[in-house]
N, CA, C and O atoms as CSV, one atom per row, in Angstrom:
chain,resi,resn,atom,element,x,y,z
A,1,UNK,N,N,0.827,-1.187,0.000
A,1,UNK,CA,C,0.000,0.000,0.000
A,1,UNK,C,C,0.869,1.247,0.000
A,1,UNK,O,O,1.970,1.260,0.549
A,2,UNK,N,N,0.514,1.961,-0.428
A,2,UNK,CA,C,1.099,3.667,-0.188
A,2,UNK,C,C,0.869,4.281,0.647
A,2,UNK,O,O,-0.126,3.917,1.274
A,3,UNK,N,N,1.406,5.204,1.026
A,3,UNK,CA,C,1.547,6.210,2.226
A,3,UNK,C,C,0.306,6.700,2.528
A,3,UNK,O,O,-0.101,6.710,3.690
A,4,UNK,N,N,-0.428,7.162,1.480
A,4,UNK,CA,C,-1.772,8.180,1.021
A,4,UNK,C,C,-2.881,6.458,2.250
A,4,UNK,O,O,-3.262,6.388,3.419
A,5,UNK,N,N,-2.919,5.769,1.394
A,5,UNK,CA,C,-4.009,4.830,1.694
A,5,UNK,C,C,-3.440,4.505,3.489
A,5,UNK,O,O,-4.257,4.490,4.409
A,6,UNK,N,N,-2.208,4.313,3.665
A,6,UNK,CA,C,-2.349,3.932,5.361
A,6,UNK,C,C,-2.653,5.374,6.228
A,6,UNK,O,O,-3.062,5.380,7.389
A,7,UNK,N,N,-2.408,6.423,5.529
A,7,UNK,CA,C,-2.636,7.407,6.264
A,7,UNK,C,C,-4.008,7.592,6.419
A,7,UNK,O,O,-4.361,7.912,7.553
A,8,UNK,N,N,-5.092,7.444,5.352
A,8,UNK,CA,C,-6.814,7.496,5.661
A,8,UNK,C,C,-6.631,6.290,6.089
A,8,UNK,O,O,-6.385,6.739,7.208
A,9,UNK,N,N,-6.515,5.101,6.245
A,9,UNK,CA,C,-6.860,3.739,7.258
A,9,UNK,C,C,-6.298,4.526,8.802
A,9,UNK,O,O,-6.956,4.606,9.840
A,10,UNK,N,N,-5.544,4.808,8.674
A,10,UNK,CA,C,-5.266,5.587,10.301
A,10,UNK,C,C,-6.127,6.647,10.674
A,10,UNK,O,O,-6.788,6.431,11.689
A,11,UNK,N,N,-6.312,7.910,10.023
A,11,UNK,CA,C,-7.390,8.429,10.181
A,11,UNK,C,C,-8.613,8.080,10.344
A,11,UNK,O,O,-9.279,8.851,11.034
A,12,UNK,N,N,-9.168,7.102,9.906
A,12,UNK,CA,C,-10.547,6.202,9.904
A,12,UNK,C,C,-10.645,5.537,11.246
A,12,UNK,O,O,-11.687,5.626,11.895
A,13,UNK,N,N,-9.606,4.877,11.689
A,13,UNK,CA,C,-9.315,4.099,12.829
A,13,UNK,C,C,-9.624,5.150,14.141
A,13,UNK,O,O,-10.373,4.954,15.099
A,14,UNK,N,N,-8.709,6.427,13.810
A,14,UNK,CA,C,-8.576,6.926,14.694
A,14,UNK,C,C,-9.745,7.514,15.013
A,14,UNK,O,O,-10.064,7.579,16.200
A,15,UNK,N,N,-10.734,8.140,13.821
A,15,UNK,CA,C,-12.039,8.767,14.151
A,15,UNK,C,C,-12.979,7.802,14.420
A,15,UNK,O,O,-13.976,8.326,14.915
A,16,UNK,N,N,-13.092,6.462,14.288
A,16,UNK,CA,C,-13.289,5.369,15.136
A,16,UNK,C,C,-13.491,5.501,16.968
A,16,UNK,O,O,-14.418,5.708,17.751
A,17,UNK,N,N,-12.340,5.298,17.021
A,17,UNK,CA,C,-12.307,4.959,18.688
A,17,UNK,C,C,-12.205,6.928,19.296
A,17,UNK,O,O,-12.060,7.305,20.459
A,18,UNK,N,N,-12.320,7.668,18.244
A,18,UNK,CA,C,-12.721,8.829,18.695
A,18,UNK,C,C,-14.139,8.876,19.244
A,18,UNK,O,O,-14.406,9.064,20.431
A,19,UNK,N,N,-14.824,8.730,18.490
A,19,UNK,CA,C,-16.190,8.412,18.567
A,19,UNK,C,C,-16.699,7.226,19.482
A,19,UNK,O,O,-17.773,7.461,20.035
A,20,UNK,N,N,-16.353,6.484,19.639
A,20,UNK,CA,C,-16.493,5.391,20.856
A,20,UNK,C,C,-16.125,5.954,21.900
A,20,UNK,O,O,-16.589,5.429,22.912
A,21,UNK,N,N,-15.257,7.101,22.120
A,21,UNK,CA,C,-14.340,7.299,23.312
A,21,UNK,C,C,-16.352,8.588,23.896
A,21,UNK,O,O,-16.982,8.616,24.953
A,22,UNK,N,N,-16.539,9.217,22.765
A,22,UNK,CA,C,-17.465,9.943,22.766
A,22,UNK,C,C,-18.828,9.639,23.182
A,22,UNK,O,O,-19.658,10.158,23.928
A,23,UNK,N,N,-18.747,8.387,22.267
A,23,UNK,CA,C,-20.747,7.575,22.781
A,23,UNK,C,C,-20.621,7.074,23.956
A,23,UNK,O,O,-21.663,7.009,24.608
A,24,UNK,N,N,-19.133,6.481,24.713
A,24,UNK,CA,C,-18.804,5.811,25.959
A,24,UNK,C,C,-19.343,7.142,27.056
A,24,UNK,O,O,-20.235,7.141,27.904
A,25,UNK,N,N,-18.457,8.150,26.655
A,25,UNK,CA,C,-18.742,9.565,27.824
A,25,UNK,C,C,-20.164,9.993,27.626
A,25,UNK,O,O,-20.737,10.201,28.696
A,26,UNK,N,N,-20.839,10.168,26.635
A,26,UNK,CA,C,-22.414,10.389,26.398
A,26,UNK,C,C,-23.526,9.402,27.398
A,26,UNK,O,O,-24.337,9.909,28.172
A,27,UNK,N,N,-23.330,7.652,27.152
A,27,UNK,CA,C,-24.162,6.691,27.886
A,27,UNK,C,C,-23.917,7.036,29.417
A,27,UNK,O,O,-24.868,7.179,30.186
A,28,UNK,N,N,-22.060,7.212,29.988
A,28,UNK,CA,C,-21.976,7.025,31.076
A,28,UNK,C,C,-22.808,8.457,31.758
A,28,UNK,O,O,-23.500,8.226,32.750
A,29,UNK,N,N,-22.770,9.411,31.422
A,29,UNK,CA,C,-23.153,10.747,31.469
A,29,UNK,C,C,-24.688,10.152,31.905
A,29,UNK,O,O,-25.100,10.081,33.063
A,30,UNK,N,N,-25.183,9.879,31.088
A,30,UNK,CA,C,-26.702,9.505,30.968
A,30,UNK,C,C,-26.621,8.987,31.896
A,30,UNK,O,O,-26.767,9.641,32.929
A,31,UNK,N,N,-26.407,7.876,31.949
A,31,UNK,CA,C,-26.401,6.628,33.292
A,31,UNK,C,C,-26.581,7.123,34.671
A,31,UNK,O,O,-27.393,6.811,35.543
A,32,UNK,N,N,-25.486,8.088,34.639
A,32,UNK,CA,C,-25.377,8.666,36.056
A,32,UNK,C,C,-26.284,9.047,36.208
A,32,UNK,O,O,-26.849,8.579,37.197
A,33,UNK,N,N,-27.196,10.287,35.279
A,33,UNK,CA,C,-27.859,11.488,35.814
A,33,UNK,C,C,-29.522,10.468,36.188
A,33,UNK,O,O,-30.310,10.924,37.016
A,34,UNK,N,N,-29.809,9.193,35.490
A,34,UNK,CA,C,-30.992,9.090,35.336
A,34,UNK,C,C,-31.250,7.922,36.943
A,34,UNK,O,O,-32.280,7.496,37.466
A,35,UNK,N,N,-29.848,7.753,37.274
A,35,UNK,CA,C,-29.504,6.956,38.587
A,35,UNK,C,C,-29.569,7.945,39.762
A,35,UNK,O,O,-30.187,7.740,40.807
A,36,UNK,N,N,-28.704,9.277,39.396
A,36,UNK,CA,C,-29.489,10.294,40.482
A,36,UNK,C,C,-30.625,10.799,40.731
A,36,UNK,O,O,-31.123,11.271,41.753
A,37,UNK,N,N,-30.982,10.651,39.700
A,37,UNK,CA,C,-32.539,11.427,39.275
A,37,UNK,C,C,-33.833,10.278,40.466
A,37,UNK,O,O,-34.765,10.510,41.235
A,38,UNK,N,N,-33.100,9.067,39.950
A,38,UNK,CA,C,-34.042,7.985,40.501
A,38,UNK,C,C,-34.278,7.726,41.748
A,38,UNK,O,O,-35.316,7.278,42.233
A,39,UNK,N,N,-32.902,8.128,42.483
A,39,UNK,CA,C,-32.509,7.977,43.815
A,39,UNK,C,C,-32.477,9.158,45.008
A,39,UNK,O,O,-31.924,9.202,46.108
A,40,UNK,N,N,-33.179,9.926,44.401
A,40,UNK,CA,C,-33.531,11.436,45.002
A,40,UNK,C,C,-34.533,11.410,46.047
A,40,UNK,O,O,-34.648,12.204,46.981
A,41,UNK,N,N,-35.201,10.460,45.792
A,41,UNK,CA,C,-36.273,10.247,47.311
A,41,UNK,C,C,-35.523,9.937,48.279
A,41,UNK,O,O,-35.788,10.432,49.375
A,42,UNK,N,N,-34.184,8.879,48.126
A,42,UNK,CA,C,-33.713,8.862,49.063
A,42,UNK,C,C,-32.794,9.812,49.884
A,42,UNK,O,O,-32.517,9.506,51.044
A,43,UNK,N,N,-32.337,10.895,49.355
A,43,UNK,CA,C,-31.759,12.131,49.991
A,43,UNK,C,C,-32.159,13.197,50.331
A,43,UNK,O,O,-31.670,14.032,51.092
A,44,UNK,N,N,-33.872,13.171,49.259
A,44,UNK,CA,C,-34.473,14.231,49.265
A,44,UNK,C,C,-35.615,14.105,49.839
A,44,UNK,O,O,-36.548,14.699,49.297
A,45,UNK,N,N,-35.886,13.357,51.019
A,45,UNK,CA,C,-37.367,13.354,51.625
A,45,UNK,C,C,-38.533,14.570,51.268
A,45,UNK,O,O,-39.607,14.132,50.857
A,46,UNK,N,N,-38.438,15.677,51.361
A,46,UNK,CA,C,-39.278,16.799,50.943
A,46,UNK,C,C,-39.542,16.306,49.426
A,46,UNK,O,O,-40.656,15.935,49.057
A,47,UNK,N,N,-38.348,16.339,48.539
A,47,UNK,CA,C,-38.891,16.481,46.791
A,47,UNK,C,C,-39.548,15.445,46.815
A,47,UNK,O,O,-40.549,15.594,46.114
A,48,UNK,N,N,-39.470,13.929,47.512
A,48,UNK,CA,C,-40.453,12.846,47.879
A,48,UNK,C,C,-41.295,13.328,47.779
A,48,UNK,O,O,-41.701,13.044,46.652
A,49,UNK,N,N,-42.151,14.152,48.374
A,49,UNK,CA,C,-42.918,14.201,49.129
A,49,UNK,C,C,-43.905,15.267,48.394
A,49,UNK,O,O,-45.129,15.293,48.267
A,50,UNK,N,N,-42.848,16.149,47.954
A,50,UNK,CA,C,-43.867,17.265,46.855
A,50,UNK,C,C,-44.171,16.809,45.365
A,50,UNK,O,O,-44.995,17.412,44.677
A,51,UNK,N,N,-43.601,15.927,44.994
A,51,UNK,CA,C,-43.446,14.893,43.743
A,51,UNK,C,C,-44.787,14.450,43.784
A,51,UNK,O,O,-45.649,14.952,43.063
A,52,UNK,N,N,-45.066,13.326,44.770
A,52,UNK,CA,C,-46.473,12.589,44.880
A,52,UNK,C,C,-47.322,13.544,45.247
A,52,UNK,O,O,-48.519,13.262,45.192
A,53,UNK,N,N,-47.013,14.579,45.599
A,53,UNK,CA,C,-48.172,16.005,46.082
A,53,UNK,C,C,-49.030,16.071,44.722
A,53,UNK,O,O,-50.195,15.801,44.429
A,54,UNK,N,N,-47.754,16.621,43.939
A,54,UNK,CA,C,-48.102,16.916,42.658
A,54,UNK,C,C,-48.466,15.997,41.399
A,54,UNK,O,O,-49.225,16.273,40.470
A,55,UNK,N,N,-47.724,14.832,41.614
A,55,UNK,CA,C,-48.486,13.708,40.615
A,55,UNK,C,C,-49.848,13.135,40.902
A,55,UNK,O,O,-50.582,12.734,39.999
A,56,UNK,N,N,-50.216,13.098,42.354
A,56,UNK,CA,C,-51.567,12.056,42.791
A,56,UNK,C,C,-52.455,13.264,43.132
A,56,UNK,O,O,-53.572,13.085,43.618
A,57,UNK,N,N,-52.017,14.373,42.907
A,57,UNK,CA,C,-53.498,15.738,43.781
A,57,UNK,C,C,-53.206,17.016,42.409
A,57,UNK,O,O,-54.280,17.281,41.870
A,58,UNK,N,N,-52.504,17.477,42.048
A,58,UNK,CA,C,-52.453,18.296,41.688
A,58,UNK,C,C,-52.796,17.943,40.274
A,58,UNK,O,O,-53.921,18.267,39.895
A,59,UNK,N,N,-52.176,17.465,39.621
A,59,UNK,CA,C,-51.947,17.279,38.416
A,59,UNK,C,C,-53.287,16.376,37.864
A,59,UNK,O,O,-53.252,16.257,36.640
A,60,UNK,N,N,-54.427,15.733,38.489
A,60,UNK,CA,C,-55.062,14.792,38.234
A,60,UNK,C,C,-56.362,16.400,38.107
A,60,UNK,O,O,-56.979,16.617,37.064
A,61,UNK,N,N,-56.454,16.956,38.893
A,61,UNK,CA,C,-56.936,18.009,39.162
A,61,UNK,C,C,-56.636,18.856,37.813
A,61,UNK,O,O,-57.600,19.109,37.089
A,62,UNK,N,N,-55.435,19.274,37.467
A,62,UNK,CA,C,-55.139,20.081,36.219
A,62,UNK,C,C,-55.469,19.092,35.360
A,62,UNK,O,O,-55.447,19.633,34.254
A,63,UNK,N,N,-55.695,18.214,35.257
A,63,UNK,CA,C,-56.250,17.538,34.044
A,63,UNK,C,C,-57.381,17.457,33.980
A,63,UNK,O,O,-57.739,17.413,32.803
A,64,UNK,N,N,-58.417,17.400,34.876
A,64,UNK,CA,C,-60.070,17.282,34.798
A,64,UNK,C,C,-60.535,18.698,34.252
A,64,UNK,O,O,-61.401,18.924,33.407
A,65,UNK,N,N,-59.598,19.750,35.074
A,65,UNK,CA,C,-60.061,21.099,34.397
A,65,UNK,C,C,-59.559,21.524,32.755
A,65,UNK,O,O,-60.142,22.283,31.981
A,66,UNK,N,N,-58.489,20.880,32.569
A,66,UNK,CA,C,-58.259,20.974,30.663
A,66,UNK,C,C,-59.543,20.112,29.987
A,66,UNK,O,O,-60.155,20.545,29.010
A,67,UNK,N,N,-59.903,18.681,30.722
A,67,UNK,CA,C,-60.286,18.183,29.423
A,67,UNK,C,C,-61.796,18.321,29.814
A,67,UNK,O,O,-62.446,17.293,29.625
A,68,UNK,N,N,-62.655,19.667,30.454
A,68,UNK,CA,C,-63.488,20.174,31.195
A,68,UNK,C,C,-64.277,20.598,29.742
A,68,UNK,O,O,-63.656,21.437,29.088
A,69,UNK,N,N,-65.530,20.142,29.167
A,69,UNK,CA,C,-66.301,20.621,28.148
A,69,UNK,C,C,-65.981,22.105,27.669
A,69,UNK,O,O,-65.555,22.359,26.542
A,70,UNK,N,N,-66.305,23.328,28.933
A,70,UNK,CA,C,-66.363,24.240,28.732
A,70,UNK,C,C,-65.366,24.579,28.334
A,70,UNK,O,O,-65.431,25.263,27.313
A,71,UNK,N,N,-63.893,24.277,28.937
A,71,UNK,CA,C,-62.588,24.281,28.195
A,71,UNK,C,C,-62.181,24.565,26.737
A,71,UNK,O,O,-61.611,25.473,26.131
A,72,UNK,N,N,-62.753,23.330,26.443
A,72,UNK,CA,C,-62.155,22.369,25.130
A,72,UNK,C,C,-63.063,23.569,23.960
A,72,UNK,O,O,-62.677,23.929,22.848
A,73,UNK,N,N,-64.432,24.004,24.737
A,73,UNK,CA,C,-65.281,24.708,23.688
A,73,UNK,C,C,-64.750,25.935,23.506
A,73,UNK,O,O,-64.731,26.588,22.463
A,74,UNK,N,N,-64.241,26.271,24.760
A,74,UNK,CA,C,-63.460,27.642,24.560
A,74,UNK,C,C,-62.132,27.730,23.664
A,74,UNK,O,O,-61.984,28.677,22.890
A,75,UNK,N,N,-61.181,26.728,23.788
A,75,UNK,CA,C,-59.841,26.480,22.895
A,75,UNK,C,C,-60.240,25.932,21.801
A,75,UNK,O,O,-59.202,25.639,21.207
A,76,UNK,N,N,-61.513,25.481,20.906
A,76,UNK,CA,C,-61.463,25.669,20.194
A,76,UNK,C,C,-62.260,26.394,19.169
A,76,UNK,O,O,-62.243,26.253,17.947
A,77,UNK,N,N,-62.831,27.050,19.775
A,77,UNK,CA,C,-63.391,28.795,19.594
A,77,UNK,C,C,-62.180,29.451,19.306
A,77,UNK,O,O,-61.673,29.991,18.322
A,78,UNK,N,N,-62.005,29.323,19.985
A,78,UNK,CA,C,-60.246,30.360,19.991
A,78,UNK,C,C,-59.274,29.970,18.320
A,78,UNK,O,O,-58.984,30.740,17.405
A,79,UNK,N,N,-58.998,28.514,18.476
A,79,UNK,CA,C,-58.578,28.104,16.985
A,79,UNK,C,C,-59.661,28.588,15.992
A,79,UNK,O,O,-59.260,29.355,15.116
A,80,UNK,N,N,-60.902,28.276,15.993
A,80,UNK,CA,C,-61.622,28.844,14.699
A,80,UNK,C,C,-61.151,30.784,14.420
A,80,UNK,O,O,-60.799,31.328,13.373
A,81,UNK,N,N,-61.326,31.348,15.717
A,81,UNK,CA,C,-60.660,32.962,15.823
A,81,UNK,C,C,-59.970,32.896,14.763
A,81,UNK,O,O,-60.303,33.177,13.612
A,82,UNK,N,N,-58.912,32.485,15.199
A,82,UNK,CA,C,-57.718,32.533,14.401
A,82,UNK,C,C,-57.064,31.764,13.306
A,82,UNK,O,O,-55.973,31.885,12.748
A,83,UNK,N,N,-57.765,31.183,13.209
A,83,UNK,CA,C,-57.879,30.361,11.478
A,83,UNK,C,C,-58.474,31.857,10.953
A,83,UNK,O,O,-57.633,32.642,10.515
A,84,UNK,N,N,-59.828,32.262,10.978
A,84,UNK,CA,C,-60.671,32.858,10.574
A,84,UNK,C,C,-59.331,34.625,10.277
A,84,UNK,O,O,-59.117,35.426,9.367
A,85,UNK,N,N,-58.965,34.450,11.290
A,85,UNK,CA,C,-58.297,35.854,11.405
A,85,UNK,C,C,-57.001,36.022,10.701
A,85,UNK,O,O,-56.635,37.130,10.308
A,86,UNK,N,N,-56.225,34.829,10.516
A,86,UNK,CA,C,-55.333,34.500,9.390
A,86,UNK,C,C,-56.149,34.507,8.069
A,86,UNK,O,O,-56.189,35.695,7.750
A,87,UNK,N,N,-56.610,34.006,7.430
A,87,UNK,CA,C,-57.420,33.542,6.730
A,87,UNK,C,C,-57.875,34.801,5.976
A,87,UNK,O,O,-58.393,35.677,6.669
A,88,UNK,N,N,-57.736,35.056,4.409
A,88,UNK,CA,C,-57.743,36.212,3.482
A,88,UNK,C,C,-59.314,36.455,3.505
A,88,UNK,O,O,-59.632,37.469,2.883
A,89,UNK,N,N,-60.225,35.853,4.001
A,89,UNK,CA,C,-61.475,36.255,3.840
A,89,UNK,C,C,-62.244,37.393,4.262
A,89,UNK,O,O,-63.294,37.817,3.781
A,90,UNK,N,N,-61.351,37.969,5.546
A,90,UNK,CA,C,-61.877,39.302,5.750
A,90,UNK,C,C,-61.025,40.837,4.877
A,90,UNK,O,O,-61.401,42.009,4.894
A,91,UNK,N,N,-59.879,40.258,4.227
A,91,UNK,CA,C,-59.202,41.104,3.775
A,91,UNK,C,C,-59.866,41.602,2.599
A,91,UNK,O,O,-60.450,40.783,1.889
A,92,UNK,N,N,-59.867,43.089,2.216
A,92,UNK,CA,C,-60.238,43.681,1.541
A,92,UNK,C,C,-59.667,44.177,0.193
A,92,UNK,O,O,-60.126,45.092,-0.490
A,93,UNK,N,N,-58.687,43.483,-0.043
A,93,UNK,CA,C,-57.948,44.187,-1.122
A,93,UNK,C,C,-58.036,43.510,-2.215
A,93,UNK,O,O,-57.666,42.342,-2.332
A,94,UNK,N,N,-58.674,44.390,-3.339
A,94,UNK,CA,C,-59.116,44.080,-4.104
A,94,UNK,C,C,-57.786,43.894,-5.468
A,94,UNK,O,O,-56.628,43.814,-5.056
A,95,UNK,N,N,-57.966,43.847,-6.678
A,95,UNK,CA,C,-56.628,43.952,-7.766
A,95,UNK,C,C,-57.192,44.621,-8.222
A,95,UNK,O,O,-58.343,44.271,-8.484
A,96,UNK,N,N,-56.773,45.927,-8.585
A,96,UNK,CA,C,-56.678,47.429,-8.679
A,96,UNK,C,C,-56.308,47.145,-10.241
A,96,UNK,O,O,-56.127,46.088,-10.846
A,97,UNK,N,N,-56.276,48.256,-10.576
A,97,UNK,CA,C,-56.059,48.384,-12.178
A,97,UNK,C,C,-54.956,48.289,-12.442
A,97,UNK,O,O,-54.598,47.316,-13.107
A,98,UNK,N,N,-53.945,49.338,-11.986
A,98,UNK,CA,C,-52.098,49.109,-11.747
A,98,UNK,C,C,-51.842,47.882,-11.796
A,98,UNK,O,O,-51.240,47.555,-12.819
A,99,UNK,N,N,-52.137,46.814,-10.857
A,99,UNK,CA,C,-51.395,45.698,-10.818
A,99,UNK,C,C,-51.470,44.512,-12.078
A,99,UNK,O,O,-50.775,43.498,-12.012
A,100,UNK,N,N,-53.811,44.877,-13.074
A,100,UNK,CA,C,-53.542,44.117,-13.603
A,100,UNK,C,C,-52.428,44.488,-14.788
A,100,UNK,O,O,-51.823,43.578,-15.354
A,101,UNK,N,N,-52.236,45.675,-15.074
A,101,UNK,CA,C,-51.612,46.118,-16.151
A,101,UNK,C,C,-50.375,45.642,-16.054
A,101,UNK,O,O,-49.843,45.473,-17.151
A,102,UNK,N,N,-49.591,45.305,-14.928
A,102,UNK,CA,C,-48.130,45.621,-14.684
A,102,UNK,C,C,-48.399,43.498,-14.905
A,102,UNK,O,O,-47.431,42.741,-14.826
């Protein structure tokens, strides 16, 4: 082989285990944070504690009031608004004489 060809096989190699060295620090990164993340009740008695506050009372609550008839009629009142208000149908501009000429 020639110089040219072992030098891209080395380069290739090397951006290789570059990139492994990279996805290795990315997973372990991950790993950690989703192992602290998990294990936070145990250091964090309070965030325990406001966590299930908010998943089993609060949040069950913010959801009955989104998917609440009157809600849903109002948001999508609101989308027709503004379809309607985007929407060239109230615009007034007519094609003028100038433009058809030009």
């Amino acid at each position: 082989m020639d110089l040219i060809k072992l030098r891209e096989i080395h380069a290739i190699n090397k951006s290789k285990k570059h990139r492994l060295l990279d996805n290795c620090f990315l997973y372990s990164c991950t790993v950690l944070t989703c192992t602290l993340f998990c294990s936070s009740p145990f250091w964090f008695p309070s965030l325990f504690h406001s966590m299930k506050l908010f998943l089993f009372v609060s949040l069950p609550k913010l959801c009955s009031l989104l998917l609440s008839p009157k809600f849903i009629f109002i948001v999508g009142n609101l989308i027709i608004v503004v379809l309607v208000g985007e929407s060239k149908y109230f615009t007034s501009s007519s094609p003028s004489a100038t433009d058809a000429l030009l």
